[in-house]
C-alpha positions as CSV (number, residue, x, y, z in Angstrom):
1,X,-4.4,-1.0,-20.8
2,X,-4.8,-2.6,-24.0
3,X,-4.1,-6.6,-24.1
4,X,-1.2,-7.7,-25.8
5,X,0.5,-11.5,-25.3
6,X,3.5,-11.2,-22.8
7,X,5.4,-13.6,-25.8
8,X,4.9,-10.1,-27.8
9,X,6.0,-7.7,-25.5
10,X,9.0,-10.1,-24.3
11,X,10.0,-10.3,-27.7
12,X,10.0,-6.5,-28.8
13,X,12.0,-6.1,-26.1
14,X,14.4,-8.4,-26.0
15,X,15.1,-7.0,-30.2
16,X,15.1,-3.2,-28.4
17,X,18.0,-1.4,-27.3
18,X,16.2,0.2,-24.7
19,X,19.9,2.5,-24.1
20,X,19.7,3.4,-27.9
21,X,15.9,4.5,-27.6
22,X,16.0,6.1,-24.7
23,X,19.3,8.3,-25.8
24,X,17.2,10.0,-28.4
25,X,15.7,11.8,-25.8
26,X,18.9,11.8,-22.8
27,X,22.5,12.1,-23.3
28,X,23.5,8.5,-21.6
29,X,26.9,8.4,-20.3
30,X,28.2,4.5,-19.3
31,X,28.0,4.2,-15.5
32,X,29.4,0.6,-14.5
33,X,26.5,-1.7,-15.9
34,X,23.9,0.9,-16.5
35,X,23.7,4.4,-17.8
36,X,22.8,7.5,-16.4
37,X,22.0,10.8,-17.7
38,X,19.7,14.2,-16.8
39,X,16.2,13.2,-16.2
40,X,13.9,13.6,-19.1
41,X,10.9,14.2,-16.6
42,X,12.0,16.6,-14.3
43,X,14.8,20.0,-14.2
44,X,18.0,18.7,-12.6
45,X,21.9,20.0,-12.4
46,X,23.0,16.1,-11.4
47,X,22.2,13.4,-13.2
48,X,20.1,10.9,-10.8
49,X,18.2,8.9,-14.4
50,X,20.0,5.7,-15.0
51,X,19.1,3.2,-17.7
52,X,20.1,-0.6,-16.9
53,X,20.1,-2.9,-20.4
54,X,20.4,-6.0,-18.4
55,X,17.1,-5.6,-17.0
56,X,15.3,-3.7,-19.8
57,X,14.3,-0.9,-17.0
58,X,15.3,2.8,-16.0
59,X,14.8,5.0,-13.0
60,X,15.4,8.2,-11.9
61,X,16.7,8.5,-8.2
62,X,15.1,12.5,-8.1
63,X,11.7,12.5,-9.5
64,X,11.2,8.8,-8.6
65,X,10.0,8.0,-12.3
66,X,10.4,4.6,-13.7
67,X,9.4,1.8,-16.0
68,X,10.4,-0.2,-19.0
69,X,10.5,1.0,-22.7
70,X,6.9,1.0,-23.4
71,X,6.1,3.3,-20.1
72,X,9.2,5.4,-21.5
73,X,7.3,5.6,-24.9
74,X,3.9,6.6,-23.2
75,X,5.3,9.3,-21.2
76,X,7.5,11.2,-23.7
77,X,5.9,11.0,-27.2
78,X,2.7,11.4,-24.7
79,X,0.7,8.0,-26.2
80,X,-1.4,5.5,-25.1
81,X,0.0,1.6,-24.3
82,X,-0.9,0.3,-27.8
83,X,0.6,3.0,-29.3
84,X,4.0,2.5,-27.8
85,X,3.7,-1.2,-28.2
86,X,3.3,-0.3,-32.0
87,X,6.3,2.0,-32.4
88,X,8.7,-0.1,-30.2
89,X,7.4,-3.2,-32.7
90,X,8.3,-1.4,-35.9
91,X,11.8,0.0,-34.7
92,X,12.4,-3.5,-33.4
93,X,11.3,-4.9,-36.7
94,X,8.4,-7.3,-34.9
95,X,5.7,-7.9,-36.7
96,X,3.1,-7.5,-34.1
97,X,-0.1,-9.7,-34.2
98,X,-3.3,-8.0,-36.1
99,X,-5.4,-7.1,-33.0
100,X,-7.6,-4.5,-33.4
101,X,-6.8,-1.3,-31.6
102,X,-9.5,-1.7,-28.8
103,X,-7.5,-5.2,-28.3
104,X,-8.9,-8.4,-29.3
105,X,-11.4,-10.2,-30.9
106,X,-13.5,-10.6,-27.7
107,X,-13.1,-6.8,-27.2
108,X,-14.3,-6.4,-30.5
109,X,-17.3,-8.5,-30.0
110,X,-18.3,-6.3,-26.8
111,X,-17.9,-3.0,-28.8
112,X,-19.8,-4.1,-31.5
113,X,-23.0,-5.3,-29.1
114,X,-22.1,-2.0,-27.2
115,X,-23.0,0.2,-30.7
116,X,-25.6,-1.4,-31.5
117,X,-27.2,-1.1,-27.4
118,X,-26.5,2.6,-28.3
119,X,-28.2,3.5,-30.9
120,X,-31.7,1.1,-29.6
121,X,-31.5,2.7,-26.2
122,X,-31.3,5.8,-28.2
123,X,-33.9,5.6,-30.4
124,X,-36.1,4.2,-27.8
125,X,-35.2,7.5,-25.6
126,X,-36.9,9.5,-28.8
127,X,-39.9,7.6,-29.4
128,X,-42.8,7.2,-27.5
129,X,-41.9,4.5,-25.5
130,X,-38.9,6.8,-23.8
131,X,-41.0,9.7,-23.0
132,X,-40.4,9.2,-19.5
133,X,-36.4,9.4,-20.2
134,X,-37.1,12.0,-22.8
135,X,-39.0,14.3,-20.2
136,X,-36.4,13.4,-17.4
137,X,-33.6,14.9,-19.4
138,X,-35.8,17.6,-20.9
139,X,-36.3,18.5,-17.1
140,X,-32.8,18.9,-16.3
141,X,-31.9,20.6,-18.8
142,X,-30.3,18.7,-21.6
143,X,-31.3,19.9,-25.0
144,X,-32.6,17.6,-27.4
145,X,-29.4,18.5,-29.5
146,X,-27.1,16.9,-26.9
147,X,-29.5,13.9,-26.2
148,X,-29.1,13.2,-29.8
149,X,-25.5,14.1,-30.4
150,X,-24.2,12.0,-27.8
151,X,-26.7,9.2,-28.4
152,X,-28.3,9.2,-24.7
153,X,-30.7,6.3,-24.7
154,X,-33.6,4.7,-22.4
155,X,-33.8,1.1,-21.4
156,X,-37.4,0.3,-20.6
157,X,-38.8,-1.5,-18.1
158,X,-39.3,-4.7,-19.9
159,X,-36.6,-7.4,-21.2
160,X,-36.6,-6.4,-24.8
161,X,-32.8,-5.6,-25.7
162,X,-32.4,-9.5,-26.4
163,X,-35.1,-9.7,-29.1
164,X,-34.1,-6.3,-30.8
165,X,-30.3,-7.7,-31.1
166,X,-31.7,-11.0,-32.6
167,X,-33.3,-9.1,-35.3
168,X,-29.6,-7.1,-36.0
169,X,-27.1,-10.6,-36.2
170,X,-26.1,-9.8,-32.5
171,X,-25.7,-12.9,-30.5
172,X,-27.2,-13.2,-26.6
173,X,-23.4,-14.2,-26.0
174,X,-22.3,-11.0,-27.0
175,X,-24.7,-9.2,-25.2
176,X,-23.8,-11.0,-21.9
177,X,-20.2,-10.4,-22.4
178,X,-20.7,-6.7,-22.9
179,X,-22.6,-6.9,-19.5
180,X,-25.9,-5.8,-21.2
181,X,-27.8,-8.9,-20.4
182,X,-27.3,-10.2,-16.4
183,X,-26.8,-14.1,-15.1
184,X,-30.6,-14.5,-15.9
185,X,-30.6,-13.6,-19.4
186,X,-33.0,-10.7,-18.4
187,X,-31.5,-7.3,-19.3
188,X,-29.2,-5.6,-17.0
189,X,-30.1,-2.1,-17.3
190,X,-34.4,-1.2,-17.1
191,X,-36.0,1.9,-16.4
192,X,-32.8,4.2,-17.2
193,X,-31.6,7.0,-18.9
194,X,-28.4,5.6,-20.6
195,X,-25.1,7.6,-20.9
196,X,-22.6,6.0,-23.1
197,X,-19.4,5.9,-22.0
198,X,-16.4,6.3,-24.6
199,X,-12.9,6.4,-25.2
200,X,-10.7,9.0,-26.8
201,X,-11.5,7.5,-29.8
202,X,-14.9,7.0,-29.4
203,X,-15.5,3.9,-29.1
204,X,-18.7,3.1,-26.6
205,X,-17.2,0.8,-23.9
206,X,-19.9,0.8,-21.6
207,X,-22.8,2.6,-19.9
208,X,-23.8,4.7,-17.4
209,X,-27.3,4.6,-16.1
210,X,-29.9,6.9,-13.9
211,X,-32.5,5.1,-12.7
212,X,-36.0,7.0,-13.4
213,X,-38.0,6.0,-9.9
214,X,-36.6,6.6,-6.4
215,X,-36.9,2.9,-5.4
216,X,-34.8,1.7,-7.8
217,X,-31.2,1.1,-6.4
218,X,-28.4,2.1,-6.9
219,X,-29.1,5.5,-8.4
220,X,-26.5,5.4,-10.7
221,X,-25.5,1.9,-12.3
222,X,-22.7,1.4,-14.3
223,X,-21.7,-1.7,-17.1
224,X,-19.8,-4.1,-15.2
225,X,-16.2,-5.1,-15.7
226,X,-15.7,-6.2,-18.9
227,X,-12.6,-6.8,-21.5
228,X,-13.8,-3.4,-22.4
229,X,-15.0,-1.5,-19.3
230,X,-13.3,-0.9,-16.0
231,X,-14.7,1.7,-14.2
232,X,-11.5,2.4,-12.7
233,X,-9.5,3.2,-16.2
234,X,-12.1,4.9,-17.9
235,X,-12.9,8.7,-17.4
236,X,-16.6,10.1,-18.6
237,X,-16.3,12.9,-21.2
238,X,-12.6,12.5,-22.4
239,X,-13.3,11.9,-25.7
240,X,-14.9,15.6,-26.4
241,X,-12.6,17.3,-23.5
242,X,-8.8,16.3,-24.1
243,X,-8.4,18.6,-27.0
244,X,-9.7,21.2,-24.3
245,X,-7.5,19.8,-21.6
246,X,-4.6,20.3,-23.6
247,X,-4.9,23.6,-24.9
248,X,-6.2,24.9,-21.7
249,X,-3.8,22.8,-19.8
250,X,-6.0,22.1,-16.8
251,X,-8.6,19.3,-16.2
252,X,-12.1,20.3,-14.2
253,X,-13.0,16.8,-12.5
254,X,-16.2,16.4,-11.4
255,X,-18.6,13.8,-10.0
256,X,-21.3,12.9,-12.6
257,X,-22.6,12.6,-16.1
258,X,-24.9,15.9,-15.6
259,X,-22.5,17.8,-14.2
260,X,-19.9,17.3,-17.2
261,X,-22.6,17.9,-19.7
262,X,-23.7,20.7,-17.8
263,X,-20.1,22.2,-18.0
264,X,-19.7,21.6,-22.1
265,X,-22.5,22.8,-22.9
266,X,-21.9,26.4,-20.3
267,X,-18.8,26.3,-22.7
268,X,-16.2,24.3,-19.7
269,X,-15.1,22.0,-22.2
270,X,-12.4,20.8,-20.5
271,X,-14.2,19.1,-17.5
272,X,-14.8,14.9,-16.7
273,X,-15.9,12.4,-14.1
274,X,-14.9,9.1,-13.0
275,X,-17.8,6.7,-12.9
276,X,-18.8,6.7,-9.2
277,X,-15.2,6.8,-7.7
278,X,-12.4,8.5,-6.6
279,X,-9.4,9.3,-8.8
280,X,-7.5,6.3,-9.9
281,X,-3.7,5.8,-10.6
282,X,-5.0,5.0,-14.6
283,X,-7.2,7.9,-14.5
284,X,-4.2,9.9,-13.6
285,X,-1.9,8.5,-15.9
286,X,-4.2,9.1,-18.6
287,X,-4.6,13.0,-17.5
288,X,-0.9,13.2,-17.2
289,X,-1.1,13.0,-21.2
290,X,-2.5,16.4,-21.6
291,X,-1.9,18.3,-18.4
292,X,-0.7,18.4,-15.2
293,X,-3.3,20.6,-13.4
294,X,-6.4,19.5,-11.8
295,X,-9.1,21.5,-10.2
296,X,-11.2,19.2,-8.2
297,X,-14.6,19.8,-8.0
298,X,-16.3,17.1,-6.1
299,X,-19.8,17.7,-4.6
300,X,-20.2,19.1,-0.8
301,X,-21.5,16.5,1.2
302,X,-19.6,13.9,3.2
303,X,-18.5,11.3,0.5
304,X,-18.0,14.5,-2.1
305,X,-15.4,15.6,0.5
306,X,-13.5,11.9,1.0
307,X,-13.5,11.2,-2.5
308,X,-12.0,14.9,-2.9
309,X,-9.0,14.0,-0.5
310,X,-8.9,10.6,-2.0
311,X,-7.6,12.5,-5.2
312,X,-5.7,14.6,-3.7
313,X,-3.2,12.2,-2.3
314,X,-3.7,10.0,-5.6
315,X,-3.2,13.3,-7.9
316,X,-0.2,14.6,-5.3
317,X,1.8,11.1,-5.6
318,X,1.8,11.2,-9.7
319,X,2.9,14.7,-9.2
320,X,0.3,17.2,-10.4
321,X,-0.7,20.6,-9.4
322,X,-3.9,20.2,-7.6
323,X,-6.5,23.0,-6.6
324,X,-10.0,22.3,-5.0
325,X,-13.1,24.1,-5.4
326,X,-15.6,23.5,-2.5
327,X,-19.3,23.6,-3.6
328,X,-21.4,25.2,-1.0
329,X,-23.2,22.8,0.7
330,X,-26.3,21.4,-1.6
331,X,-24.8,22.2,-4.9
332,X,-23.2,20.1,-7.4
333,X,-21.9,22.1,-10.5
334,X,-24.9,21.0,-12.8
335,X,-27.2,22.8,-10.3
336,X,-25.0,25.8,-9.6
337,X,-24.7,26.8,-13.1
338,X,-28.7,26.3,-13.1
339,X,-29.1,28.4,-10.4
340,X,-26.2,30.9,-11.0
341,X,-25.2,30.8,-14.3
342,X,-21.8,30.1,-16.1
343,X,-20.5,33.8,-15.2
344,X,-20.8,33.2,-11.4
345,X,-19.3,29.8,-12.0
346,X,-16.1,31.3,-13.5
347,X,-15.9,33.5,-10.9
348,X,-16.3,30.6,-8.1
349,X,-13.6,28.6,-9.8
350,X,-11.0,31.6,-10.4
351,X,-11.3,31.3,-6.3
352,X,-10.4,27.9,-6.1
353,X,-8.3,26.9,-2.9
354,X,-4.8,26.1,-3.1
355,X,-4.2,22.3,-2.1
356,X,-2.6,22.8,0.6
357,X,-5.5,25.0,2.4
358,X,-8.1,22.7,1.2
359,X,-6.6,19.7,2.6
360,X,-6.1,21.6,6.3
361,X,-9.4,22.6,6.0
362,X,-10.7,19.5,5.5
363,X,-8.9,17.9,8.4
364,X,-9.1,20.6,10.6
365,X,-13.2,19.4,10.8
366,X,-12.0,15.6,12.0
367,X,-9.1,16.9,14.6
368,X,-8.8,19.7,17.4
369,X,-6.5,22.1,16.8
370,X,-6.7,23.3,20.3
371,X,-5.4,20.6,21.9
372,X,-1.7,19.3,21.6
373,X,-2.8,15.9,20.1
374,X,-5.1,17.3,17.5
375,X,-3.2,19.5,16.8
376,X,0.3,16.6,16.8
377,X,-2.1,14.2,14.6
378,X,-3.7,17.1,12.0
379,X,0.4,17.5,11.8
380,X,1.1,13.8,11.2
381,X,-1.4,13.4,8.9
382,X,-0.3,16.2,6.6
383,X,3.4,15.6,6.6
384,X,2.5,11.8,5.1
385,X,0.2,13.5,2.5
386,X,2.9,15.5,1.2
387,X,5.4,13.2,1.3
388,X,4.2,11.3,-1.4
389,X,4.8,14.4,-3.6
390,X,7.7,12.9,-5.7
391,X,9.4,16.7,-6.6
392,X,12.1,16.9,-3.9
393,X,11.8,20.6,-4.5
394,X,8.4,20.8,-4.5
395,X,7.8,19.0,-1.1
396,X,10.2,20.9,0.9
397,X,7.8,24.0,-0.1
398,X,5.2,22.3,0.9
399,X,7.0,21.2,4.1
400,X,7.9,24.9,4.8
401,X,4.6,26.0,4.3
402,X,2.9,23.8,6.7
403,X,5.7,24.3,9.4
404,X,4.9,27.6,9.1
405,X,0.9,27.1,9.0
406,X,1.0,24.9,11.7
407,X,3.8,26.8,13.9
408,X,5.8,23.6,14.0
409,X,9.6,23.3,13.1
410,X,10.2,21.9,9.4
411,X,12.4,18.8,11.0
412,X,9.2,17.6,13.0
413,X,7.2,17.9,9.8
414,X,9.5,15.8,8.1
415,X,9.7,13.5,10.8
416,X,6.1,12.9,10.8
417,X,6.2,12.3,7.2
418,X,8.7,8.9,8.1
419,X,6.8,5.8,8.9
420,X,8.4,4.8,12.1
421,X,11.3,2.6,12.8
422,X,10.9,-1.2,13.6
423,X,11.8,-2.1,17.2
424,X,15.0,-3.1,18.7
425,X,16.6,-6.3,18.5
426,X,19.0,-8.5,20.4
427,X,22.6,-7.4,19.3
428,X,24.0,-8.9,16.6
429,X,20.8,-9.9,15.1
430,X,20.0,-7.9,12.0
431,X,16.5,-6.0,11.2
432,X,15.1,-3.5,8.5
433,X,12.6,-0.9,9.4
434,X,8.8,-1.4,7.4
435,X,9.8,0.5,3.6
436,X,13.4,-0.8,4.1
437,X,11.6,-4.8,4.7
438,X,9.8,-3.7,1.3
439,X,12.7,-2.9,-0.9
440,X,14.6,-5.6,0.6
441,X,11.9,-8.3,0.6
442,X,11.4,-7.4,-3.5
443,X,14.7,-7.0,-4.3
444,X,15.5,-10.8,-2.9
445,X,12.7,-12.3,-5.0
446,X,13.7,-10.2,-8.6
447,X,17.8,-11.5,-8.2
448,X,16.6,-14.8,-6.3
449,X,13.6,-16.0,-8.6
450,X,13.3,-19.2,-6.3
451,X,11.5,-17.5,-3.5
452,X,8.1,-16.4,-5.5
453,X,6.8,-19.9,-4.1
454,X,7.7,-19.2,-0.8
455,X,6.4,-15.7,-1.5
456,X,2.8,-16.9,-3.1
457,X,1.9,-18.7,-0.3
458,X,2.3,-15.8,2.5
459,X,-0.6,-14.0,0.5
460,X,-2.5,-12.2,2.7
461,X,-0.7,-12.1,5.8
462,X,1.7,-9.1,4.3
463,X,1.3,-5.3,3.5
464,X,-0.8,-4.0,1.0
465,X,2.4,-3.5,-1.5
466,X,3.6,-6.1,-1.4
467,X,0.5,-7.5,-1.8
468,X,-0.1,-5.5,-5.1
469,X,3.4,-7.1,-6.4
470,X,2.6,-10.5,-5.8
471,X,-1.0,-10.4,-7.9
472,X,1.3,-8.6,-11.0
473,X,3.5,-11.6,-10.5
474,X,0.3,-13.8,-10.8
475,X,-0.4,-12.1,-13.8
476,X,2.9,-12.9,-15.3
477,X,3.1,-16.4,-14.2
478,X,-1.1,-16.8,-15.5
479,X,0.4,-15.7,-19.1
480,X,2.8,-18.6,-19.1
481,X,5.8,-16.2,-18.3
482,X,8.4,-15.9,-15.8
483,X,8.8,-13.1,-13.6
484,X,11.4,-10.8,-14.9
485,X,11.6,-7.5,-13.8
486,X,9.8,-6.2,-17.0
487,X,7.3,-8.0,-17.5
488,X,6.2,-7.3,-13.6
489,X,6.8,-3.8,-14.2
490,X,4.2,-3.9,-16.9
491,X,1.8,-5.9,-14.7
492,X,1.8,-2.9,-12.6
493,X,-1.3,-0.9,-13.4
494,X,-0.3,1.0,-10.1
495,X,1.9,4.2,-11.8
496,X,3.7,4.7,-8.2
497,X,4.3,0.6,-8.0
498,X,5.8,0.9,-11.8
499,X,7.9,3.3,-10.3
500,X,8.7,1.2,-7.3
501,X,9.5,-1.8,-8.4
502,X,11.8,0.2,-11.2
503,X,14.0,1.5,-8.6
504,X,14.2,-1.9,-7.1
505,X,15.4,-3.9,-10.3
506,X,18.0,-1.3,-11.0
507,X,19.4,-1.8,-7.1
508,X,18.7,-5.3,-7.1
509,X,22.1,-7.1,-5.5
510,X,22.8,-10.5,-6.7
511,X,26.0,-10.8,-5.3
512,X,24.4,-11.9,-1.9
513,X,25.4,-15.4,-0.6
514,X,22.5,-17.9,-0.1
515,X,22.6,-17.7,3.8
516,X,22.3,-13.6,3.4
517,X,19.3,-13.9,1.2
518,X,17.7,-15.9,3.8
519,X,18.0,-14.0,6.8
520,X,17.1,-11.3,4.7
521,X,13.7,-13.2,3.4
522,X,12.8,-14.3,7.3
523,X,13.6,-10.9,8.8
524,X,11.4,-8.8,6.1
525,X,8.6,-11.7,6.5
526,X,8.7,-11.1,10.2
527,X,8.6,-7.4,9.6
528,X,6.2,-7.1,7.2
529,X,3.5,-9.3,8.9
530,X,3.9,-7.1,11.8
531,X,3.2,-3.8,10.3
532,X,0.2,-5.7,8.6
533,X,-0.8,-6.1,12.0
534,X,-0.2,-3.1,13.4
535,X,-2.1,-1.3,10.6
536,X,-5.1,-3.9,12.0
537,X,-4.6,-3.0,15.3
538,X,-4.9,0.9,14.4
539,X,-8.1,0.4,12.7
540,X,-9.7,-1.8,15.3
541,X,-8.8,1.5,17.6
542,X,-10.3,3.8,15.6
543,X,-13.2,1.9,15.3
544,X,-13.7,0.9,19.3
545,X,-12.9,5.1,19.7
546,X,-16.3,5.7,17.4
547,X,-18.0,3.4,18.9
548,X,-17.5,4.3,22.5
549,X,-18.2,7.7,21.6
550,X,-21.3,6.4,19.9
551,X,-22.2,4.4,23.0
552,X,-22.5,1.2,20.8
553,X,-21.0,-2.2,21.7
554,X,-17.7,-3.1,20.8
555,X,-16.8,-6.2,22.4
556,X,-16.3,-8.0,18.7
557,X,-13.3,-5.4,17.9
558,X,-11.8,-5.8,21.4
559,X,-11.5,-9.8,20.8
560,X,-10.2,-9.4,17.4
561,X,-7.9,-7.0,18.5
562,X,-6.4,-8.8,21.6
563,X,-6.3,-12.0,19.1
564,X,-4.2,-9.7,16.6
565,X,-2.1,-8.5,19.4
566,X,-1.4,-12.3,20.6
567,X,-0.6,-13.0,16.7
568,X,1.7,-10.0,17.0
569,X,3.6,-11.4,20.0
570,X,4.7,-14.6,18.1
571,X,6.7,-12.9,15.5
């Protein structure tokens, strides 16, 4: 997301009527202190969207959608960050400072290094010094059109990108920032073919490199994190596929740089890659621009197959439309349209599996139906994946359709999909189960600013949420801000947390006596460091279980555990 001061985006807001923008687009009807209307993101009868001015935030109780006015802006004129901070400037009438539109100078400084990396790397590639590249590519298949139109380079074995930039005005400082020269000054990608890695615009944020001999390591190297580059953000090939996306309104997602060429050029424009991972909550968001389909197309072995399911619940949760093409086994999509053609590939992807099959038949490998608790665990384990679909409508089907698959009744589905209750208490002394201790535990520190201390210092001991919250409200408090619900909402690079902590401003209750908030603080600290844990416990289980049936030691994991368990006991 693109860097702008929090002193900007506090001030545009605070000259916004977030209830006058947003009723462009919803009829808003006063509902005590906020508004409400018919959600602009999903079909309703009821109106479940509220707006609240106080708190510069919205949500809607059906679709689970929220944010501020700038997340608002992105999702229905479908445009980026920047963009939205732009048009919520002008309507406010806030001159916004002159950064560039990559962000600021020091972002500048790394693009700039980054074109001129480009076109060296590439014109080393096409001399005689990158025959070894040149062959490499010319052996898999890439045309010397493509190699040229999309500026594929070779870094060569030798330190030598430092002395070129010299020649060009470009500082060693640059190319460190840019993560093209390593700790050592030596540079940090030798021996490679060199994929550049854009954004819609086109602007070269990074690299992607393939090492040339088999003893190099890692295979594929990527730029680092930079001002620029996150590898989490950025998808490979968006810049020539969107339009594609759009019109076709489906997005092919693959695993690598040869498999999206090989697509565009078989005439697939409309397929990308994330750079070595699974699907991320900003790659999502940024797909949700142009479509909500996907068909995944991750590669057959082992870590094909989790990174497949990792975007499945990731792609479920932001509520897209997911379908899954298996690769037979020792095929990637580059090499099956080698070996097949782009006919047979059609065909294989007109035959994609429905979500909901793939993901049984994935799990179906790891537990036994044939026994009542592999077949009570495959169960569990769907019902939470679905859950997270945030269509009300949509995840009853796909409740009916596994109670059905799996011959169990709907309620027991949807009971599996709830995280279970926290244990008993002594009468009279009150409690809140592990999402309630959440909410609650969130909702204290937004309408009673004084307990962020306390809250800073549990970091660590408390679930991964809340954990998630707690670095956004770093992030505010690093930019010399307090944390009001706003600005934490656009700390969240998390779309689901956005959402989250939306729903929580809106409810917030400051009406609560000082005692109340109290309790309420100790009991959700109590709770919430005991499902952290628990969920330590599980894992320590799972991992003794593998390695008994491995017939390896485990005595490490059985201390820890009966140490977390003692913990546990205290409270």
């Amino acid at each position: 997301m693109e860097s702008f001061p929090q002193s900007v985006l506090d001030e545009i807001l605070g000259k916004s009527d977030i209830v006058s923008v947003i009723g462009e687009h919803v009829a808003l009807k006063r509902a005590g202190r906020s508004y409400r209307g018919l959600c602009p993101f999903h079909e309703e009868k009821t109106p479940s969207f509220y707006v609240q001015p106080d708190k510069q935030v919205y949500y809607c109780f059906g679709c689970g959608k929220g944010g501020n006015l700038f997340t608002f802006l992105m999702a229905v004129e479908k445009i980026s960050f920047a963009e939205a901070v732009a048009l919520a400037a002008s309507r406010a009438g806030v001159a916004v400072p002159q950064f560039s539109a990559a962000g600021d100078r020091r972002r500048d400084e790394i693009l700039e290094a980054n074109r001129f990396a480009a076109q060296f790397y590439h014109e080393t590639l096409v001399s005689p010094a990158g025959a070894q590249g040149f062959a490499y590519l010319t052996d898999r298949g890439i045309p010397e059109e493509t190699v040229r139109s999309l500026l594929l380079g070779y870094a060569p074995r030798e330190d030598v990108l430092a002395a070129a930039a010299g020649k060009r005005g470009v500082s060693r400082e640059s190319l460190f920032r840019a993560g093209l020269l390593n700790a050592e000054g030596r540079d940090f990608f030798r021996n490679r073919v060199l994929f550049p890695i854009r954004d819609q615009r086109g602007s070269i944020l990074g690299f992607g490199g393939r090492a040339l001999d088999d003893s190099q390591m890692p295979k594929y190297l990527n730029t680092p994190e930079t001002p620029a580059f996150s590898k989490s953000r950025v998808l490979f090939g968006l810049e020539t596929a969107h339009r594609a996306v759009r019109e076709q309104d489906f997005v092919i997602v693959v695993e690598g740089y040869f498999d999206v060429l090989r697509l565009h050029l078989a005439g697939f424009a409309n397929a990308v890659a994330p750079l070595g991972t699974a699907l991320t909550d900003s790659h999502l968001r940024t797909l949700r621009r142009f479509t909500g389909n996907l068909l995944l197309l991750f590669d057959a072995d082992d870590a094909g197959a989790a990174a497949a399911m990792r975007s499945v619940a990731a792609g479920l949760a932001a509520g897209f439309t997911i379908k899954v093409g298996p690769l037979p086994r020792g095929f990637d999509p580059d090499s099956f349209i080698r070996e097949y053609g782009k006919d047979a590939f059609r065909t294989f992807i007109a035959g994609s599996q429905d979500v909901l099959d793939y993901a049984i038949s994935q799990l179906t490998r790891t537990y036994d139906l044939r026994t009542p608790r592999g077949k009570a665990l495959l169960a569990r384990e769907l019902a939470r994946l679905f859950s997270e679909v945030p269509d009300e409508i949509e995840r009853d089907e796909y409740f009916k359709a596994l109670s059905k698959r799996l011959d169990i009744s709907k309620e027991l589905i949807e009971r599996a999909a709830r995280l279970p209750e926290a244990p008993e208490r002594p009468a009279g002394q009150q409690t809140v189960s592990a999402p309630k201790a959440e909410d609650l535990f969130v909702e204290t520190l937004l309408s009673h600013p004084s307990y962020w201390e306390r809250a800073f210092r549990l970091r660590g001991a408390l679930t991964p949420r809340i954990e998630q919250v707690l670095a956004c409200a770093e992030k505010c408090r690093t930019d010399g801000q307090t944390v009001k619900p706003h600005a934490l909402i656009a700390a969240a690079e998390d779309a689901g947390l956005a959402d989250w902590l939306s729903r929580i401003a809106l409810q917030a209750d400051t009406t609560r006596s000082s005692d109340q908030c109290e309790q309420i603080f100790r009991d959700c600290v109590r709770r919430l460091r005991t499902q952290r844990l628990s969920a330590e416990v599980a894992a320590l289980r799972q991992q003794i279980r593998q390695k008994r049936d491995l017939g390896t030691p485990y005595e490490e994991e059985l201390r820890q555990m009966q140490t977390l368990l003692a913990d546990m006991k205290k409270g």
